[in-house]
N, C-alpha and C positions, 0 to 999 in steps of 0.2 A: 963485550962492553955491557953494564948491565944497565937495562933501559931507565929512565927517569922515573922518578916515583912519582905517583898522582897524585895530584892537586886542582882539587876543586872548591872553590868556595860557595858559601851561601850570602849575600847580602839582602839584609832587611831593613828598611827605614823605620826610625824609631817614634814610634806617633806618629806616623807619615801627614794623613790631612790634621791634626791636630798642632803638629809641629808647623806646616804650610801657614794655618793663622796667625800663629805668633808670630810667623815673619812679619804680618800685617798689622798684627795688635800687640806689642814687645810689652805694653804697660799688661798684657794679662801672663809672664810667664813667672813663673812658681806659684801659679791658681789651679782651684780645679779648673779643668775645661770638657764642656760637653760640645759634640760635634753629630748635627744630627737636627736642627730644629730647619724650621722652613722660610719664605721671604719673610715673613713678619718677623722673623728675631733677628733680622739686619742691626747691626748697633745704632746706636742715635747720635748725630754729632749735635752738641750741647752750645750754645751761646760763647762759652769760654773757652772754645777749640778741641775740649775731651769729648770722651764720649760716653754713653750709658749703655749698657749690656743684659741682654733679657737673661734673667736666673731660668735655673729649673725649678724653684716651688711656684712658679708663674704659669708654667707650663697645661693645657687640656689641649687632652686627644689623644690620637693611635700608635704614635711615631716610635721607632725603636732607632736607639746609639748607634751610631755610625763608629765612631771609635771616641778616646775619651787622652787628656794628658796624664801625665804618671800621677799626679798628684791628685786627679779625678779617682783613678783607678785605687790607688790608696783607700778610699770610703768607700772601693765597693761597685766602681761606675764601671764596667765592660759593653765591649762592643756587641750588637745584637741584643741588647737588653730594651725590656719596652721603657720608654722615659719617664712615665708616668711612675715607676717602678726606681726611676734614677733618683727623680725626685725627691722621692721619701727616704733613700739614702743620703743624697747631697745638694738638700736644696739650694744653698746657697752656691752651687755651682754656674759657670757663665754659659749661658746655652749661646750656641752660635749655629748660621744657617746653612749646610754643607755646599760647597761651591766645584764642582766635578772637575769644570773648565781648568779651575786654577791649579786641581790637583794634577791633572793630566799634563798642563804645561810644567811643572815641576820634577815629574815620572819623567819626562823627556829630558829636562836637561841631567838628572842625572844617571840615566844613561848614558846618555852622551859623555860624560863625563869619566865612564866608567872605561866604555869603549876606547877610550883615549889611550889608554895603556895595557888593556886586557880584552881586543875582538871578539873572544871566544864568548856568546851569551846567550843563556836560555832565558827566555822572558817569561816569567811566572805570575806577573800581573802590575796591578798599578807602582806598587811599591816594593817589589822584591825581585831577584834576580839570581841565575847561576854564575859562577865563573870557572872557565877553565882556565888555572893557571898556570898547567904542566908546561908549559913550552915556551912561556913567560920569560923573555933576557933576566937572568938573574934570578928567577924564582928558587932556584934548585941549589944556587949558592949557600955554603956555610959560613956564619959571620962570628968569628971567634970559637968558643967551643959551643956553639951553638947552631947545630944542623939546618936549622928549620929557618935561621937568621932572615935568609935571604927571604923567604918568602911572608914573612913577616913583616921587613920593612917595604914589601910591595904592598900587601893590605892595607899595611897604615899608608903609604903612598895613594890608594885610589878611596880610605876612608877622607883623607885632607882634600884630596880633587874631587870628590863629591861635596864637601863643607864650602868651597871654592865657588863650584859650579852654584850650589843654589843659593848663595849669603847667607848660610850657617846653619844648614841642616845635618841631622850628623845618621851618623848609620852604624849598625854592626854588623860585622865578618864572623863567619867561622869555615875555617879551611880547615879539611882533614883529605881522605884518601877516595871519599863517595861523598854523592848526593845526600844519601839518606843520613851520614854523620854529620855532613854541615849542617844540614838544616836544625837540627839540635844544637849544634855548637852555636853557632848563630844565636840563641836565646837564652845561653847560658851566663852572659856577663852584658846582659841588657841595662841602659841603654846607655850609645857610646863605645861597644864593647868589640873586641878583635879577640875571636881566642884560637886557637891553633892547637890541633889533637893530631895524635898518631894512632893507630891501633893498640897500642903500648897503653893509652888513657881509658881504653871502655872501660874497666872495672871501678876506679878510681872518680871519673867525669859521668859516664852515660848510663854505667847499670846503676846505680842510686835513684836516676829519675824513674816517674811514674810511668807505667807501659802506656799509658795515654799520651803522653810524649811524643811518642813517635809516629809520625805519617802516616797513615794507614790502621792505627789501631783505632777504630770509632770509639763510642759511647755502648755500643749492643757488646762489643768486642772485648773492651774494654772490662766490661758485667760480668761474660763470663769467662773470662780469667780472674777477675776477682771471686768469682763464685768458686772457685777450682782452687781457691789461695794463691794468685799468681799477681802480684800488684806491682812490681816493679819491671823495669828494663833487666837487670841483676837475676832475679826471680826465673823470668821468661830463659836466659840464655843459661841457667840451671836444669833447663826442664829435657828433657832426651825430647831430639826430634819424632824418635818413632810416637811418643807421648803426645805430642804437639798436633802432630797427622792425625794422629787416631782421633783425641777430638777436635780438633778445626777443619780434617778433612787435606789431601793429599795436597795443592796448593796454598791454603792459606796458612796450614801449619807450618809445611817448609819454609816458608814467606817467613813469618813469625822467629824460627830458629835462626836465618839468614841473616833478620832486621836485628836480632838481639847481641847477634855475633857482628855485627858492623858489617855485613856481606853486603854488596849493591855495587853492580857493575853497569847499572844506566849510563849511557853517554848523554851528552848536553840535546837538549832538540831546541838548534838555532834556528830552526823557523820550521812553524806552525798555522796551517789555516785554519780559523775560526769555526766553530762547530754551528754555532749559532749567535744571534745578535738580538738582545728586546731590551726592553724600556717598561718600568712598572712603575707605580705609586700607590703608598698608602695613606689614605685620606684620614682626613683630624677629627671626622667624625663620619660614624657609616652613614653610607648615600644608598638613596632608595633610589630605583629604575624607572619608577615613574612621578614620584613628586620631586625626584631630582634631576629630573630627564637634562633637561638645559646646560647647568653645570656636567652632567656625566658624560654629555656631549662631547661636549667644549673639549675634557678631561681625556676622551678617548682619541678623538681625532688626533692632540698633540700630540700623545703617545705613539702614533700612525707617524705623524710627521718627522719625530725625532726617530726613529728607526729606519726613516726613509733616509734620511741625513745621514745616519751612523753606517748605515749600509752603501750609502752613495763616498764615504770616507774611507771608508775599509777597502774600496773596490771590488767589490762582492754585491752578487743578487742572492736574492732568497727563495723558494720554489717553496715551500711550507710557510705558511702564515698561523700562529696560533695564539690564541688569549689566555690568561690564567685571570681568574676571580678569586678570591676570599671571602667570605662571607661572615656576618655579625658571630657565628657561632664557630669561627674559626674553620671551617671545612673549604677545600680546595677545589675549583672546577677547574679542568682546563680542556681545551679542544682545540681542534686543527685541521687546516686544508690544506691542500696541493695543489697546487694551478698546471694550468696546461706547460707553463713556462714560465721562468725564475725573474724575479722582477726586483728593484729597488725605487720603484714608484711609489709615492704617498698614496696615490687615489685608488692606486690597486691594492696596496696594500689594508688600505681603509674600508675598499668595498671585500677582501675576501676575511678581514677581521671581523666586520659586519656580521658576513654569513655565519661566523663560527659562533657567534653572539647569538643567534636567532634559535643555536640547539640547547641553550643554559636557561633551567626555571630560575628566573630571576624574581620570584616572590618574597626573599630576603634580602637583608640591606647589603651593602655590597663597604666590605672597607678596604679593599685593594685592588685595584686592576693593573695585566698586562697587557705587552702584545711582544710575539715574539718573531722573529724568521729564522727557517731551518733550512737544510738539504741546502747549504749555501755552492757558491762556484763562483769560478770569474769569468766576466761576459765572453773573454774570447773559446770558454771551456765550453757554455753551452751552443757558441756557434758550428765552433765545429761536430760539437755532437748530432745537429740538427746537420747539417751537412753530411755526415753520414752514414747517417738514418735515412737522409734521403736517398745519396748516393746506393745503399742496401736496397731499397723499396723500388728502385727501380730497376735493379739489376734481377733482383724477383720478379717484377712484371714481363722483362725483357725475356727473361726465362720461359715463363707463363706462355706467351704470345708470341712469342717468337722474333719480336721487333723493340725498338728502342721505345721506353715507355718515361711520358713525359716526368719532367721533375715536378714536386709535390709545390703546390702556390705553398709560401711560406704563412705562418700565421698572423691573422691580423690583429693591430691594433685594440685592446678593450676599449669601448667606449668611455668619456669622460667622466660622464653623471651617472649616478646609480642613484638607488633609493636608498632611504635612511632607516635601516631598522630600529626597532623599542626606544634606548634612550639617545638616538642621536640627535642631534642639531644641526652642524649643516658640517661639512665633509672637508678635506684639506683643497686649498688651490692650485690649481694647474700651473 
């Protein structure tokens, strides 16, 4: 019997936090929309029940797009652009204040929603998601003279119960045979869009697009295949492997041949621990270390807090604490510590972000700060591990000495208070 053919999907929400607003503000949808300003672009409600909406030619300061509606993107607005820069493309666009909370309760419900009829999922981030559909009741059915029927009207099945789940946000599918083909197909008939490929489609769908297209080809990568005359997907899967290897090197060229020719045999990874967890901000105007000390404070410690929170959510400690700077000239510092033991403490985490603070010349203005935690685990991981360690150390001593050698006192408690280095103010509460 010949095994089921694979079917995996990509879903991507369309304008995800951009589309999220509109649930909230419907009188702004077919406008630009910019998503990306801070508390003070909250709308205004007006005497007559409407409201007023801060533009971007209104706009001073440091802030870059969070993401933007189609119709922003139209003049030019993308995501990762500095605003300042949005501005002068689309001033009259509606700037709005990114709201995380709401997007995250939104990510969930359509999940959730998704789950409902298709378990299989790799989580890819706020807004995007895998699906394994192979084993899906009905996926693999043919509906008329058309093979793929069945799993087609399963797509549109969980694109309508995701529109369901959130009152009317909509998404696009692309189901083919890999990962690496969805994820393109996915953005071929944006937004709103379902498309469905076989291998039968690269030359026709996937080798026309740009090699930057595809996953894995950066901006450096990118250069020099265009330096080489190689600019498309099409191009790349023209080129002889042994070609490829020779210049990209024994891995990344094979990579390269495989990606071009639709090869990718990754499975889903339905669960994933967290590599690390931080919280940063870029400020509206660069802050000095010592004429801004008060404010930088305030700024740092919350950052302390809200990592202690994300980290206490995740259920997960963090054993690495580390900061990143930015500076007025755009240069990057970052540092980091290790603690004796893994913590999701605010005041630990705030006094060991301190210390890492204490190793940065901070005689230039500062327009973004982090704070991060790394080398993460879950509490019962690192109990056991100290258990034994201990259990080892004393079977070494037993050894040593000849006799049962006592168990190690565990480690104490950090104290509450520390000291405040350069620009602090006063530190998170217990």
């Amino acid at each position: 019997m010949r095994p089921p053919r694979r079917l995996i999907a990509h879903l991507d929400m369309d304008a995800f936090y951009a589309s999220v607003e509109l649930l909230r503000y419907p009188e702004l949808r077919g406008l630009p929309v910019v998503i990306g300003g801070g508390r003070r672009h909250q709308p205004e409600r007006l005497a007559d029940g409407s409201r007023r909406f801060a533009r971007l030619r209104d706009y001073a300061g440091r802030g870059v797009i969070t993401t933007s509606t189609y119709e922003a993107r139209a003049l030019g607005v993308f995501s990762a652009m500095g605003t300042m820069k949005a501005a002068a493309l689309a001033p009259d666009a509606v700037l709005l204040p990114v709201d995380f909370d709401r997007y995250r309760h939104y990510s969930r419900r359509f999940k959730a929603a998704v789950a409902e009829l298709a378990p299989v999922i790799e989580d890819r981030g706020i807004d995007e998601i895998y699906i394994d559909l192979t084993d899906v009741p009905g996926a693999q059915d043919a509906v008329g003279h058309d093979p793929l029927g069945g799993v087609r009207a399963l797509a549109l099945e969980i694109k309508n119960n995701v529109h369901r789940a959130t009152g009317g946000l909509t998404c696009s599918i692309g189901v083919t045979p890999n990962k690496l083909l969805s994820k393109l197909a996915s953005e071929l008939d944006k937004p709103d869009g379902l498309t469905v490929l076989t291998m039968d489609d690269l030359p026709t769908r996937i080798w026309p697009l740009a090699a930057r297209k595809v996953n894995g080809i950066g901006p450096k990568a990118a250069a020099r295949l265009a330096a080489l005359g190689v600019h498309t997907v099409g191009d790349i899967a023209r080129c002889e492997r042994a070609w490829l290897i020779e210049h990209f090197g024994r891995s990344y060229g094979g990579w390269l041949n495989d990606a071009a020719w639709g090869r990718d045999d990754r499975p889903l990874a339905t669960h994933s621990e967290p590599v690390s967890v931080s919280n940063e901000t870029t400020f509206d105007r660069d802050l000095h270390a010592v004429r801004d000390r008060a404010q930088l404070g305030a700024i740092f410690t919350g950052l302390c807090e809200r990592l202690a929170a994300d980290l206490a959510r995740k259920g997960v400690l963090g054993q690495t604490i580390g900061i990143k700077l930015r500076f007025d000239d755009f240069k990057t510092a970052t540092r980091d510590l290790t603690l004796p033991e893994p913590t999701a403490d605010a005041v630990t985490i705030r006094r060991a972000a301190g210390e890492c603070l204490k190793r940065v010349d901070l005689t230039r203005r500062l327009r973004l700060l982090g704070v991060r935690a790394s080398k993460l685990m879950r509490p019962g991981e690192w109990a056991a591990r100290q258990q034994r360690a201990a259990e080892l150390a004393a079977q070494r001593a037993a050894r040593r000495q000849g006799a049962p050698a006592a168990r190690p006192a565990a480690m104490q408690e950090p104290e509450a208070s520390y000291d405040l280095p350069l620009f602090d103010s006063e530190g998170p509460a217990r």
